[in-house]
PDB file as gemmi writes it, atoms N, CA and C in Angstrom:
CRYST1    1.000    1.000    1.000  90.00  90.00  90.00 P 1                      
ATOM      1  N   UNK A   1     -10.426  12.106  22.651  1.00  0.00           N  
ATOM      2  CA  UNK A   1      -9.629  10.994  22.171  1.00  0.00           C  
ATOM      3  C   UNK A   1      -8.826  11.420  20.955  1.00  0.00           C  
ATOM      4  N   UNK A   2      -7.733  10.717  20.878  1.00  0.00           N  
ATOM      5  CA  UNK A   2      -6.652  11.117  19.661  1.00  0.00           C  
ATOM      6  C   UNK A   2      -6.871   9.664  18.864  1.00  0.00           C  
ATOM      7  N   UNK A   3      -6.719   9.823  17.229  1.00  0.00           N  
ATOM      8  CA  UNK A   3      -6.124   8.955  16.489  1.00  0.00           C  
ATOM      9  C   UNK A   3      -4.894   9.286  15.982  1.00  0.00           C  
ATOM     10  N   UNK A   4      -3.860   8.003  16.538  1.00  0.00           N  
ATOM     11  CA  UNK A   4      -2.273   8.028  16.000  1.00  0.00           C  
ATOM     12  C   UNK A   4      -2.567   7.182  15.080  1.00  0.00           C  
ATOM     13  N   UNK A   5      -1.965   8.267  13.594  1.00  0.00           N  
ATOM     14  CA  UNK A   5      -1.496   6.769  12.729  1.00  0.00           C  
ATOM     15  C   UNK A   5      -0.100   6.688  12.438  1.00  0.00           C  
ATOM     16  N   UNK A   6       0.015   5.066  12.218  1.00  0.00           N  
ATOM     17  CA  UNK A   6       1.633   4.667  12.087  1.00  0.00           C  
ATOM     18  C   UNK A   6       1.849   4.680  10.544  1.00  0.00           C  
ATOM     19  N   UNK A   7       3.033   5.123  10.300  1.00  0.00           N  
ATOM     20  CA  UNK A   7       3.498   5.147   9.237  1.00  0.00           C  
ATOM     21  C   UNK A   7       4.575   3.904   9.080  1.00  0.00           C  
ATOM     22  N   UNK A   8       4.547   3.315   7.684  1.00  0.00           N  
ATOM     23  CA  UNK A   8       5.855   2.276   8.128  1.00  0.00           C  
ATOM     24  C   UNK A   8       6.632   2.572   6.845  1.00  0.00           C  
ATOM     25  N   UNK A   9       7.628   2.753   7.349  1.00  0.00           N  
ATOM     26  CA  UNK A   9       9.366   3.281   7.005  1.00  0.00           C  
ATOM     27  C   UNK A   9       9.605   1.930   6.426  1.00  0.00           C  
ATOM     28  N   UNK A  10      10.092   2.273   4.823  1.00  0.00           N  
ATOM     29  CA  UNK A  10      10.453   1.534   4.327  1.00  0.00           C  
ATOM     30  C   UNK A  10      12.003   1.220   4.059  1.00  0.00           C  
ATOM     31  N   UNK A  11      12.713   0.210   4.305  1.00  0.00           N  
ATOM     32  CA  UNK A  11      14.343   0.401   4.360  1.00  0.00           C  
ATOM     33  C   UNK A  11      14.890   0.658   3.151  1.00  0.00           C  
ATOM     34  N   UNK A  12      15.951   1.322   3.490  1.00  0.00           N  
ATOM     35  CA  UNK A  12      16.772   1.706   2.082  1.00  0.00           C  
ATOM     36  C   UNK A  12      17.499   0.795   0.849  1.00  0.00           C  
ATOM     37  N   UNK A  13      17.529  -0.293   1.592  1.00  0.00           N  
ATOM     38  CA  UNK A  13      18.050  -1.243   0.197  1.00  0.00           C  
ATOM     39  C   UNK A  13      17.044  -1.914   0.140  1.00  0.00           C  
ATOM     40  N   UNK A  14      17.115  -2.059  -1.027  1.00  0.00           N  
ATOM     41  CA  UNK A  14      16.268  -2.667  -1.914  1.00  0.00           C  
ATOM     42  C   UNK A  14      16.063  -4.161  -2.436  1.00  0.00           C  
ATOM     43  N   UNK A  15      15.616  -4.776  -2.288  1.00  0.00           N  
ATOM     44  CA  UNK A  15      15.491  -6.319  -2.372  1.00  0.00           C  
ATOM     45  C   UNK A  15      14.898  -6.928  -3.798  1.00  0.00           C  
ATOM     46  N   UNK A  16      15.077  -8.016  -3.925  1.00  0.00           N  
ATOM     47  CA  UNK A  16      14.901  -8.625  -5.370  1.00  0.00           C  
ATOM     48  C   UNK A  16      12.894  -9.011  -4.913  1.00  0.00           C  
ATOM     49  N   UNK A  17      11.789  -8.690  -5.591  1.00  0.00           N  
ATOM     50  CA  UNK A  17      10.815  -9.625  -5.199  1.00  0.00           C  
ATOM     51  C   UNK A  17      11.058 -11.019  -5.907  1.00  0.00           C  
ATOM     52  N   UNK A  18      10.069 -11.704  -4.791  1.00  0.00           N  
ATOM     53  CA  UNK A  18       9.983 -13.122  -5.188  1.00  0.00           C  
ATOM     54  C   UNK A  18       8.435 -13.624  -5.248  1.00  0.00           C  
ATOM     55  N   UNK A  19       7.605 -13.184  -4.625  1.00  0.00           N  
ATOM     56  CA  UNK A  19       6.420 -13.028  -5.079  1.00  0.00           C  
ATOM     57  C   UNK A  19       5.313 -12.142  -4.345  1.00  0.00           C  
ATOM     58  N   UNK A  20       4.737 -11.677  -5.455  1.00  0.00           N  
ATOM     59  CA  UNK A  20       3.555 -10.279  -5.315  1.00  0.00           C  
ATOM     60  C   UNK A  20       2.659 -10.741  -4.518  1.00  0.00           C  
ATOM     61  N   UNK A  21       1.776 -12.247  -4.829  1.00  0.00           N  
ATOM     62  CA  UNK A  21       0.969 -12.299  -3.477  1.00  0.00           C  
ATOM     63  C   UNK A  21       0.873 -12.265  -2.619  1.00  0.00           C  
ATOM     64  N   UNK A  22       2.022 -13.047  -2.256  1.00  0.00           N  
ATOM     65  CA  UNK A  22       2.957 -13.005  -0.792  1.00  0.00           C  
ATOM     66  C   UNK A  22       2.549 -10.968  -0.241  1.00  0.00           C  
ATOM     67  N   UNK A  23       3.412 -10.339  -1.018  1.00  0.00           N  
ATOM     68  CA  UNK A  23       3.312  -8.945  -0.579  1.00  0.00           C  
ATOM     69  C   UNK A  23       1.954  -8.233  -0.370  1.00  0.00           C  
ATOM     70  N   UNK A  24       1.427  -8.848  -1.586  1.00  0.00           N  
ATOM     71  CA  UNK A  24      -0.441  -8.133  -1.458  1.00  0.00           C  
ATOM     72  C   UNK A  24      -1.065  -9.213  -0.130  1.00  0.00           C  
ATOM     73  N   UNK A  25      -0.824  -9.977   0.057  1.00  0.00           N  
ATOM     74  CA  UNK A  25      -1.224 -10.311   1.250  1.00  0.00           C  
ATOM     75  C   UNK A  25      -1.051  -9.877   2.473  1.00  0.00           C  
ATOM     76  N   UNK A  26       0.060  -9.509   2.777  1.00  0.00           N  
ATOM     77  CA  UNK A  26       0.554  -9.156   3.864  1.00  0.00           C  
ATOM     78  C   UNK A  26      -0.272  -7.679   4.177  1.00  0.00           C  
ATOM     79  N   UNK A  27      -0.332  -6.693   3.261  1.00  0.00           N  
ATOM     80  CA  UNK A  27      -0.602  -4.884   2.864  1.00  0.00           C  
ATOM     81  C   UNK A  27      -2.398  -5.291   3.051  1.00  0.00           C  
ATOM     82  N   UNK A  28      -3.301  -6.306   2.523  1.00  0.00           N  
ATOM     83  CA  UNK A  28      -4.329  -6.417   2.805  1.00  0.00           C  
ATOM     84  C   UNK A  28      -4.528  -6.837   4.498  1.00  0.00           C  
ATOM     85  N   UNK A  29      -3.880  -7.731   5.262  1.00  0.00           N  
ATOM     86  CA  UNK A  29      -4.084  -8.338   6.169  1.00  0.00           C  
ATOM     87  C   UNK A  29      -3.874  -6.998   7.150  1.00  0.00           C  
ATOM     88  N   UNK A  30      -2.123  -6.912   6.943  1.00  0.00           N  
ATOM     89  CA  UNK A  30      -2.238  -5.056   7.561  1.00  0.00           C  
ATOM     90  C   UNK A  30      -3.436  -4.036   7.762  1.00  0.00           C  
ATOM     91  N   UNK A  31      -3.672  -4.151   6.819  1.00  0.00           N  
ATOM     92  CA  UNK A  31      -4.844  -3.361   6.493  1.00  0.00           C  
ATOM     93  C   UNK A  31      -6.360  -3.891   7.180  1.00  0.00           C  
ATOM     94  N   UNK A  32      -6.484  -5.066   7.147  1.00  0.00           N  
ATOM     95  CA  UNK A  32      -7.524  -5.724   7.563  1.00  0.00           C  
ATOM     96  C   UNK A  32      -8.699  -5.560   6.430  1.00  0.00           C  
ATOM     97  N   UNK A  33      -8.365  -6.204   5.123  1.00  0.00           N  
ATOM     98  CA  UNK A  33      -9.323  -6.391   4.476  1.00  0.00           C  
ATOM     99  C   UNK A  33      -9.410  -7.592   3.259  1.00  0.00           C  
ATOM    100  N   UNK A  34     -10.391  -8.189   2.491  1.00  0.00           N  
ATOM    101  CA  UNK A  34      -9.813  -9.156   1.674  1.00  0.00           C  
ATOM    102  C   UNK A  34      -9.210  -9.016   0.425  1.00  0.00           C  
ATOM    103  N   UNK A  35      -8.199  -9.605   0.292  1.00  0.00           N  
ATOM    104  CA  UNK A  35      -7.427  -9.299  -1.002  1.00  0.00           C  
ATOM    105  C   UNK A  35      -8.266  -9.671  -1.844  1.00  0.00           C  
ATOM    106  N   UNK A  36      -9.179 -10.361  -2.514  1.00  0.00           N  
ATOM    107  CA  UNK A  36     -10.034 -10.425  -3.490  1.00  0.00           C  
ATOM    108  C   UNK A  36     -11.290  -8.926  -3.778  1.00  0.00           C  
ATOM    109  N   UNK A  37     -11.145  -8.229  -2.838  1.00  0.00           N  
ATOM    110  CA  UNK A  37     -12.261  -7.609  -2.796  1.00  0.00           C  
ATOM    111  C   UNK A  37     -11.692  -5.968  -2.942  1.00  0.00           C  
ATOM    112  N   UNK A  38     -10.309  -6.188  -2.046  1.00  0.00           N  
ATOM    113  CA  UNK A  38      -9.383  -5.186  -2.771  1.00  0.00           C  
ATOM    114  C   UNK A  38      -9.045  -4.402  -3.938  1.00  0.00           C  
ATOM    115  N   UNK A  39      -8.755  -6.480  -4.654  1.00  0.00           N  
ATOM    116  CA  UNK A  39      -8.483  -5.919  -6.523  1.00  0.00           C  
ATOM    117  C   UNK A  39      -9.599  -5.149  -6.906  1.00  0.00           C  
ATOM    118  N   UNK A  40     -11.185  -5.724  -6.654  1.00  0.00           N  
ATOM    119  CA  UNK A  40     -11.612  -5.171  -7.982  1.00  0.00           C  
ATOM    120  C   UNK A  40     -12.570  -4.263  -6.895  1.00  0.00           C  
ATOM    121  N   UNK A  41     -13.216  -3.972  -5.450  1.00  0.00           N  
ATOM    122  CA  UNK A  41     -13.492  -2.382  -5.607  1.00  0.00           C  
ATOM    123  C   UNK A  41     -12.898  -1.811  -5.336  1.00  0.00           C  
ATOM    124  N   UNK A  42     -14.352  -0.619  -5.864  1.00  0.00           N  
ATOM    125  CA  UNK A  42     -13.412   0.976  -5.845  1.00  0.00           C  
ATOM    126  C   UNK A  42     -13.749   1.878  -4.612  1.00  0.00           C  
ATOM    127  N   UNK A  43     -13.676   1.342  -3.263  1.00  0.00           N  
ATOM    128  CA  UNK A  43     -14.306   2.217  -2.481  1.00  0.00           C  
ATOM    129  C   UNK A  43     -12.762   3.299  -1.757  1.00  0.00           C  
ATOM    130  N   UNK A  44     -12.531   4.261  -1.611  1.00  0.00           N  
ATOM    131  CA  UNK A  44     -11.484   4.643  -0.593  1.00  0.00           C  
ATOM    132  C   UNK A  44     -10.674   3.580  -0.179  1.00  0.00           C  
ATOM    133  N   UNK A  45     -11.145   2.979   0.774  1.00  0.00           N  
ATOM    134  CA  UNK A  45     -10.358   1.975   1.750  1.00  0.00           C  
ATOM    135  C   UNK A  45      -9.402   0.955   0.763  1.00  0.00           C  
ATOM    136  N   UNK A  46     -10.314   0.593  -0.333  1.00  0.00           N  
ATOM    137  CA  UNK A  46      -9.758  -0.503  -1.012  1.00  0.00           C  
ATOM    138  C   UNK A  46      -8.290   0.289  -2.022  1.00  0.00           C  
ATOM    139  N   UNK A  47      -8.515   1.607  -2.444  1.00  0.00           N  
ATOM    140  CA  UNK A  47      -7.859   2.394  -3.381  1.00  0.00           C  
ATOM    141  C   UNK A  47      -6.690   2.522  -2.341  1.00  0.00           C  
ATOM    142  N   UNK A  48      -7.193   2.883  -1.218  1.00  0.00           N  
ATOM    143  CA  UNK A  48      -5.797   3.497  -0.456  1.00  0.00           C  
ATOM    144  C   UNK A  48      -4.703   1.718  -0.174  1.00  0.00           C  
ATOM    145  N   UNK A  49      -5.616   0.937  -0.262  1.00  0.00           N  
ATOM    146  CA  UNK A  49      -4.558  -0.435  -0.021  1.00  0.00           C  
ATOM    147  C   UNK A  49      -3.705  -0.291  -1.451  1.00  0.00           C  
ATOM    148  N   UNK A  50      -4.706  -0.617  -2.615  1.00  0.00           N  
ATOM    149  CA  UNK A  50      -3.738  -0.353  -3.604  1.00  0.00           C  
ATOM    150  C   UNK A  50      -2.028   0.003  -3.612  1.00  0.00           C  
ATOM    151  N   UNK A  51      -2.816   1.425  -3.445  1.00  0.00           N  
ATOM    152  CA  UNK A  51      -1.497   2.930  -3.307  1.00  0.00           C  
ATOM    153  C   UNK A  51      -0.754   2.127  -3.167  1.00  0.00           C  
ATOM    154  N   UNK A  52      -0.871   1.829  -1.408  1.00  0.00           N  
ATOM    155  CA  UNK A  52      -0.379   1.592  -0.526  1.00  0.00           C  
ATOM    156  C   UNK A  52       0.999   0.171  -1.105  1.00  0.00           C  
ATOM    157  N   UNK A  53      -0.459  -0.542  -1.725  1.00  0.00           N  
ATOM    158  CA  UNK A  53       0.637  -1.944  -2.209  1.00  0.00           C  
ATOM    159  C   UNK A  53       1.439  -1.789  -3.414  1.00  0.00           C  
ATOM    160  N   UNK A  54       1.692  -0.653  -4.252  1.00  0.00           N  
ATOM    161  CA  UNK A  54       2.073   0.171  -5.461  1.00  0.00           C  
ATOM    162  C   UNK A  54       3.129   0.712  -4.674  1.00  0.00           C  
ATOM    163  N   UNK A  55       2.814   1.446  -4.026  1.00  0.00           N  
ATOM    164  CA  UNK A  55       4.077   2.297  -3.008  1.00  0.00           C  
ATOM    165  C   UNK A  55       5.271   1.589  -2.538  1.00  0.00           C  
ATOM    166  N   UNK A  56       4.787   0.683  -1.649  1.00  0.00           N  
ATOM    167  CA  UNK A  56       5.489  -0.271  -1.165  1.00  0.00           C  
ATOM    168  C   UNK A  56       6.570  -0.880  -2.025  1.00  0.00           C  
ATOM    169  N   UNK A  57       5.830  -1.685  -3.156  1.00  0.00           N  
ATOM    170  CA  UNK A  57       6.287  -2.756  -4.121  1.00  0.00           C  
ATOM    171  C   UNK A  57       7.516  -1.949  -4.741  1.00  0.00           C  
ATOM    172  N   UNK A  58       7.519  -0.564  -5.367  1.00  0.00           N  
ATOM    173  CA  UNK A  58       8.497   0.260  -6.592  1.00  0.00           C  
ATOM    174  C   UNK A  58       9.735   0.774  -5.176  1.00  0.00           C  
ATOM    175  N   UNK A  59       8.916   1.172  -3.762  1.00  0.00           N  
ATOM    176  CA  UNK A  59      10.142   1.648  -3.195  1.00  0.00           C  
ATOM    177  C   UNK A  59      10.754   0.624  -2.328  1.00  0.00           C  
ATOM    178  N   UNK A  60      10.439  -0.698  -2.422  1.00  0.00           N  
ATOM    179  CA  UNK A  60      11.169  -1.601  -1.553  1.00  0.00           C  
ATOM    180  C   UNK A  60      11.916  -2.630  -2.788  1.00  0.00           C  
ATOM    181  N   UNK A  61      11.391  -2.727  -3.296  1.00  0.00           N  
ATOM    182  CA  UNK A  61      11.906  -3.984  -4.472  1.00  0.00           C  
ATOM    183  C   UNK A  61      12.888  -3.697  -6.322  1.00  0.00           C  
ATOM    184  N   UNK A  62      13.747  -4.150  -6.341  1.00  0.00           N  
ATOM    185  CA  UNK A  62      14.443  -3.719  -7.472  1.00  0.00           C  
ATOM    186  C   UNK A  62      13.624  -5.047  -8.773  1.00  0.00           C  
ATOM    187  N   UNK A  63      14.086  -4.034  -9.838  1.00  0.00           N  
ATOM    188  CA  UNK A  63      13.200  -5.052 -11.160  1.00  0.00           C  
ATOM    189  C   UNK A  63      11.778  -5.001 -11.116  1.00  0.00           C  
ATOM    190  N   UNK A  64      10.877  -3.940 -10.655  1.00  0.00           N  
ATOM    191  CA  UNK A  64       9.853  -3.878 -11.057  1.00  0.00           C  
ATOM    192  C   UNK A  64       9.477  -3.691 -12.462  1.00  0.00           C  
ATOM    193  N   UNK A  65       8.362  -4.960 -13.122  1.00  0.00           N  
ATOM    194  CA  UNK A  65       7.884  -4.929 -14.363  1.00  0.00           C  
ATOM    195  C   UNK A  65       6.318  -3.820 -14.181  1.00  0.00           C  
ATOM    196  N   UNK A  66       5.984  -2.726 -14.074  1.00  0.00           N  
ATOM    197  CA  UNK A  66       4.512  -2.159 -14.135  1.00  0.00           C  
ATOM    198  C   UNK A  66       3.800  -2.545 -15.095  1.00  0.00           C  
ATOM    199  N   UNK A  67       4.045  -3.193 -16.086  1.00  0.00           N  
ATOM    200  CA  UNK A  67       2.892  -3.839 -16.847  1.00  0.00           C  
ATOM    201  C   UNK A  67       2.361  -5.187 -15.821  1.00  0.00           C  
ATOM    202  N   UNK A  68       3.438  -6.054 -15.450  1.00  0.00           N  
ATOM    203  CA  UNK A  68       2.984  -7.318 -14.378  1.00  0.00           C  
ATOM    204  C   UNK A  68       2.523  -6.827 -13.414  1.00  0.00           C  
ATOM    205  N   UNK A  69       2.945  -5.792 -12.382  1.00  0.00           N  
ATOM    206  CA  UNK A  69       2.004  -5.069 -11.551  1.00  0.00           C  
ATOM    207  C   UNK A  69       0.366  -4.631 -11.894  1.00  0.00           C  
ATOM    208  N   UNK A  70       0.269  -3.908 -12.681  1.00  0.00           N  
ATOM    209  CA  UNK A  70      -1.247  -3.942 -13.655  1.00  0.00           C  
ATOM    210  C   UNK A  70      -1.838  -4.891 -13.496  1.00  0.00           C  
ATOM    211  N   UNK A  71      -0.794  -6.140 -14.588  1.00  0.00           N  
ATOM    212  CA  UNK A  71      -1.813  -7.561 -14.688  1.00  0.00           C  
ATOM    213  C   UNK A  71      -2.181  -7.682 -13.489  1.00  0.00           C  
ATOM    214  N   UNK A  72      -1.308  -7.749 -12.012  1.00  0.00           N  
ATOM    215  CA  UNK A  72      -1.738  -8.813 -11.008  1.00  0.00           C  
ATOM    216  C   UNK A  72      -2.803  -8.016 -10.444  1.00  0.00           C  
ATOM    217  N   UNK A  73      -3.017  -6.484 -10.484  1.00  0.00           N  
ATOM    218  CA  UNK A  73      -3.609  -5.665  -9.872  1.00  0.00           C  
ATOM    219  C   UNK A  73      -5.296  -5.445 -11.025  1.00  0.00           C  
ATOM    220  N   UNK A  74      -4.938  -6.212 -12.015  1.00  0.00           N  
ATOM    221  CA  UNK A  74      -6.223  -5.830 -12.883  1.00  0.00           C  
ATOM    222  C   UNK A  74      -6.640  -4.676 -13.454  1.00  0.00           C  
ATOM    223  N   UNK A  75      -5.391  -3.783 -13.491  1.00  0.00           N  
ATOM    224  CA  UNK A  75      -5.087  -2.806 -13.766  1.00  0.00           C  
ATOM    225  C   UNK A  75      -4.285  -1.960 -14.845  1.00  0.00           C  
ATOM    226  N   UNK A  76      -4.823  -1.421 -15.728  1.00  0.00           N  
ATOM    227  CA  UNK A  76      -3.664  -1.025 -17.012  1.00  0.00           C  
ATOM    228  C   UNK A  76      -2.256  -0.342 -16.226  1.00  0.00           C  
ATOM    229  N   UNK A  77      -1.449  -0.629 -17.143  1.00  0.00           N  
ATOM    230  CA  UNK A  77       0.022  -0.176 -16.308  1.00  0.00           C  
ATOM    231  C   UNK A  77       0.358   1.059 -16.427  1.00  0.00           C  
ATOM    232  N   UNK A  78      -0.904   2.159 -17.091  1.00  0.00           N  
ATOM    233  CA  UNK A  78      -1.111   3.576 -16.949  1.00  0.00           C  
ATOM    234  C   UNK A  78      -1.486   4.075 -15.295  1.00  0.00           C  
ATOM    235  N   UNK A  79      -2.298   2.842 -15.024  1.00  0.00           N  
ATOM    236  CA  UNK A  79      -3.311   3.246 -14.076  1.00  0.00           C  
ATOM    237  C   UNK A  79      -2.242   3.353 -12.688  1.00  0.00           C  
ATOM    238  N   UNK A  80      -1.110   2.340 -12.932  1.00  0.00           N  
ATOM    239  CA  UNK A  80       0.263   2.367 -11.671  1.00  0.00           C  
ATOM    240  C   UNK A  80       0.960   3.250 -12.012  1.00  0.00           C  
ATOM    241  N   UNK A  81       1.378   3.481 -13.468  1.00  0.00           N  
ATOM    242  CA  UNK A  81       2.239   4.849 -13.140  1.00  0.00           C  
ATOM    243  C   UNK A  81       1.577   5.711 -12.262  1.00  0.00           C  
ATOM    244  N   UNK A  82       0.580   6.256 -12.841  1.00  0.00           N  
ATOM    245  CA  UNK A  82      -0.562   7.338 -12.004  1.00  0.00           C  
ATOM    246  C   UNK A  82      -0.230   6.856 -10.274  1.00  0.00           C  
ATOM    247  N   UNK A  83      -0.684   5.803  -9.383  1.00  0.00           N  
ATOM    248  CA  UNK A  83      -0.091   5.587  -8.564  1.00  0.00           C  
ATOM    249  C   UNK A  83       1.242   5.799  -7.514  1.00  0.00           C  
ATOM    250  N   UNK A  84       1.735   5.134  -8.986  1.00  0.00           N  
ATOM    251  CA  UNK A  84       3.168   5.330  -8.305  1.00  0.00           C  
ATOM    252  C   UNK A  84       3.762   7.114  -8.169  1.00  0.00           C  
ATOM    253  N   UNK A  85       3.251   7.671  -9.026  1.00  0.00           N  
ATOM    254  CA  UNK A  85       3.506   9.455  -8.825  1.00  0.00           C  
ATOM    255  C   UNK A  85       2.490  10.216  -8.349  1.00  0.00           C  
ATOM    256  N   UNK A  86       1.287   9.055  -7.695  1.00  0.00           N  
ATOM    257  CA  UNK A  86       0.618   9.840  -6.606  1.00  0.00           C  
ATOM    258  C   UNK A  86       1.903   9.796  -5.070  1.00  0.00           C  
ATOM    259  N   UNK A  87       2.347   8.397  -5.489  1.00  0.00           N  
ATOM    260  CA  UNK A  87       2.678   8.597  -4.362  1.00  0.00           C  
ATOM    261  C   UNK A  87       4.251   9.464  -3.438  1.00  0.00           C  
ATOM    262  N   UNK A  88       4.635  10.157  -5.026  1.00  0.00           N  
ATOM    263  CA  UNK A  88       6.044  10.860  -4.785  1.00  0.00           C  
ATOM    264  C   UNK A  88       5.017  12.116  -4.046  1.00  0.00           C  
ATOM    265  N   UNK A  89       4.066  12.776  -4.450  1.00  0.00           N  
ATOM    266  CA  UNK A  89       3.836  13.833  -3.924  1.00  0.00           C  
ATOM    267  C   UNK A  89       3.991  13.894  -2.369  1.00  0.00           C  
ATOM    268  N   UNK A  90       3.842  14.947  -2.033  1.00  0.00           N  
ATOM    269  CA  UNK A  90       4.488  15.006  -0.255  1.00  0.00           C  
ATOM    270  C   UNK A  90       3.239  14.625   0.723  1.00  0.00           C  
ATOM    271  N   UNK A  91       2.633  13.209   0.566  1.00  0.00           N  
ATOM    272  CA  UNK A  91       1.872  12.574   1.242  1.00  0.00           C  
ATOM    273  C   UNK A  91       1.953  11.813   2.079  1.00  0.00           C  
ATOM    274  N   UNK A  92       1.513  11.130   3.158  1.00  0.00           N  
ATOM    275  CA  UNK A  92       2.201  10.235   3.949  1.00  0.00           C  
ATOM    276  C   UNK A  92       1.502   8.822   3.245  1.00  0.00           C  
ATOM    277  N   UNK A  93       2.423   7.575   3.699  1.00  0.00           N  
ATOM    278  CA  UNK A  93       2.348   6.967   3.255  1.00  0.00           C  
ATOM    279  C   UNK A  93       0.599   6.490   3.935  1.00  0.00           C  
ATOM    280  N   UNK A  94      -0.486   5.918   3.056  1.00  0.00           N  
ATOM    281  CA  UNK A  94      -2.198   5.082   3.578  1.00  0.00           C  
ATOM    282  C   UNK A  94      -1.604   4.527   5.142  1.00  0.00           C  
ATOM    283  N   UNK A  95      -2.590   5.087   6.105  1.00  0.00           N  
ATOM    284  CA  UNK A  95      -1.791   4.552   7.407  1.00  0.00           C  
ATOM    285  C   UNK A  95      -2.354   2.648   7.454  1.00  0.00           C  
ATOM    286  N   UNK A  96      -1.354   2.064   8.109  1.00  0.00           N  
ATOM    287  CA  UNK A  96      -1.903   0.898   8.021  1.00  0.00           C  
ATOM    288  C   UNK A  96      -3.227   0.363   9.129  1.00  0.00           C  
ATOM    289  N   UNK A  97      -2.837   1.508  10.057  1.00  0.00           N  
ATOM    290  CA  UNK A  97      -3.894   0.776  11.164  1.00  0.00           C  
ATOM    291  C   UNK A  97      -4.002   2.131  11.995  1.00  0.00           C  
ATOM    292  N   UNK A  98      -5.332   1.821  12.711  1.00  0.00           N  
ATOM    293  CA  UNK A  98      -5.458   3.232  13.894  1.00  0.00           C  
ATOM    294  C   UNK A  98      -5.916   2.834  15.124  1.00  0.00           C  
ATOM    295  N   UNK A  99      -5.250   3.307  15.984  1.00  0.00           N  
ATOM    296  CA  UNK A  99      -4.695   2.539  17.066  1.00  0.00           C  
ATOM    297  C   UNK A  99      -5.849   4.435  17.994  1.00  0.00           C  
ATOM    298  N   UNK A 100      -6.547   3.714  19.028  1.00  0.00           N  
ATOM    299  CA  UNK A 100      -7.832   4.685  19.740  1.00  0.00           C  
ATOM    300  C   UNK A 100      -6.644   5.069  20.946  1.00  0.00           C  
ATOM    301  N   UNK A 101      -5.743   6.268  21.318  1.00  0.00           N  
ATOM    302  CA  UNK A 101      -5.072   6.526  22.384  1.00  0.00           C  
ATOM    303  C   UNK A 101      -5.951   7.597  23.195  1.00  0.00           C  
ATOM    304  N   UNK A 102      -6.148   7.145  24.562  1.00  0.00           N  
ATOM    305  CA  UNK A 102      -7.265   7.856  24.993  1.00  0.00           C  
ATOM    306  C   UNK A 102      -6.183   8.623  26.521  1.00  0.00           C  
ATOM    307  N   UNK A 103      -5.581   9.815  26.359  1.00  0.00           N  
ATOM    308  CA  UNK A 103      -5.148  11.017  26.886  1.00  0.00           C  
ATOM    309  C   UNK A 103      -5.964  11.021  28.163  1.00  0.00           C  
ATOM    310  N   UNK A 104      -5.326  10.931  29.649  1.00  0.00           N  
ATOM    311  CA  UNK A 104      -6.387  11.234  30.451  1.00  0.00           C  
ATOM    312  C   UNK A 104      -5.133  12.350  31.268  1.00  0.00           C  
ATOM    313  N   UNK A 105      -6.566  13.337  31.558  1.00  0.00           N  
ATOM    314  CA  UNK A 105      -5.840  14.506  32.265  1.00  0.00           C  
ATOM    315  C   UNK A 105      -5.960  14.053  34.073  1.00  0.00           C  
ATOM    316  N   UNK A 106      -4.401  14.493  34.320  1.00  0.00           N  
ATOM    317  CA  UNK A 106      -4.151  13.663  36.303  1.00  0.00           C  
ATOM    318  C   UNK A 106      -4.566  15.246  36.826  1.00  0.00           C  
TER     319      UNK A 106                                                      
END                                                                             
């Protein structure tokens, strides 16, 4: 069996946000996990939503404040820079979902 993961391509212009929960909701649900449980552990799964919702937020949206990112994330706005220049390195973006493709030989 293979695991494909999807990557999702974020578009090139950039949009004004209008609200963060809205977005952290959506990146948790994607994800399939609870946004309350997100913010505050620290297991892998929950860190990679983070990223993930850090990533998202700076390369889709113009006027990001990273101190208000922090606040909403419970997070010092050291802790998103760090984030946000994990996520320039040449990584793919936390896959959102993994989808079981099962290859059968004819």
């Amino acid at each position: 069996r293979t695991i494909v993961q999807k990557e999702v391509f974020i578009a090139e212009k950039k949009k004004e946000l209008q609200n963060l929960s809205t977005v952290w909701g959506e990146i948790c649900k994607a994800h399939g996990v609870d946004p309350v449980a997100a913010k505050i552990r620290r297991n892998a799964e929950y860190v990679a939503v983070r990223v993930h919702f850090v990533r998202h937020v700076v390369l889709k949206y113009n006027g990001i404040n990273l101190s208000q990112l922090g606040r909403f994330l419970n997070r010092d706005h050291s802790t998103i820079i760090y984030m946000r220049d994990r996520c320039k390195i040449d990584k793919p973006i936390p896959p959102l979902r993994q989808r079981k493709v099962v290859i059968k030989s004819v």
